[in-house]
N, C-alpha and C positions, 0 to 999 in steps of 0.2 A: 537905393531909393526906397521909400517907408510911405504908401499909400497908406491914406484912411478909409477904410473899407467902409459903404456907406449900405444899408440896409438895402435889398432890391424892390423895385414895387412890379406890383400885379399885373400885368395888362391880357384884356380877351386876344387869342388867335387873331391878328385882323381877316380880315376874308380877302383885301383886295390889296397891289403891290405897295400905293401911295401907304395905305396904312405901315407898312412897314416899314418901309421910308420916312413917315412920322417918328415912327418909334427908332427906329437909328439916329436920324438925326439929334433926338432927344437925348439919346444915350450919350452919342459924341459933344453935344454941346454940354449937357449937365454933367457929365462925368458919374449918372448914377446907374447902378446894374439897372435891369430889369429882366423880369422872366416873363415868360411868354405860357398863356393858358389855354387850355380846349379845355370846355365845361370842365370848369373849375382844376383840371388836372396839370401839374406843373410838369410843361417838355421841353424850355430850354431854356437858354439862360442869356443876354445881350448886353456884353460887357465893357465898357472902354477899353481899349486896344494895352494901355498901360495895366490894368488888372493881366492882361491875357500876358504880356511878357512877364510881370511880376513874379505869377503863377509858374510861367514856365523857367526861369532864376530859380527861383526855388526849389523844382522840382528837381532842377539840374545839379542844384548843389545838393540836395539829401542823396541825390546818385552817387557825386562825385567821393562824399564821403562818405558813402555805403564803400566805395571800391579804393578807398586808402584805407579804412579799416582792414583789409584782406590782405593789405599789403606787406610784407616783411624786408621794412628799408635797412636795417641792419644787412643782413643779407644780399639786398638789392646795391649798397655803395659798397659791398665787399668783392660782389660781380662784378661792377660796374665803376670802378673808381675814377675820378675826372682825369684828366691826362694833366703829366706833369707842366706841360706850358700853360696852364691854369695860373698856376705857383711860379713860374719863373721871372716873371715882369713886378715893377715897381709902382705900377696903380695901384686904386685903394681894391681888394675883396670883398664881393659882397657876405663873406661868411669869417 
């Protein structure tokens, strides 16, 4: 899944819970970030829940292929070879 990342807008700190609850709501219905301000200084970010998994897919797969590049599969199917009932039946192989 291929989000379009849409620019985030500004909003003050609100002071009181409703205000925040505006601003959730607003996130979840428009689908747009928004960051959250105290005098003028940017402290966080309110993002639709589909950005938050996006982010976290991603992050997961630069892992997963951080730790297959370390991997030495030659070696690994030389330890590890599939058992011969793999190979003895008449279905199709996935390989």
């Amino acid at each position: 899944m291929s989000l379009v990342i849409q620019h985030p807008e500004k909003v003050d700190e609100p002071v009181e819970a409703k205000g925040y609850a505006e601003v959730i709501s607003r996130v979840a219905a428009e689908g747009q970030p928004v960051i959250v301000q105290r005098d003028g200084i940017d402290l966080a970010a309110i993002v639709p829940l589909a950005y938050l998994n996006e982010l976290m897919e991603a992050l997961a797969m630069e892992e997963a292929q951080r730790i297959a590049k370390g991997l030495d599969l030659r070696r690994i199917g030389k330890e590890n070879p599939p058992p011969q009932s793999w190979f003895d039946n008449d279905e199709p192989k996935p390989f």
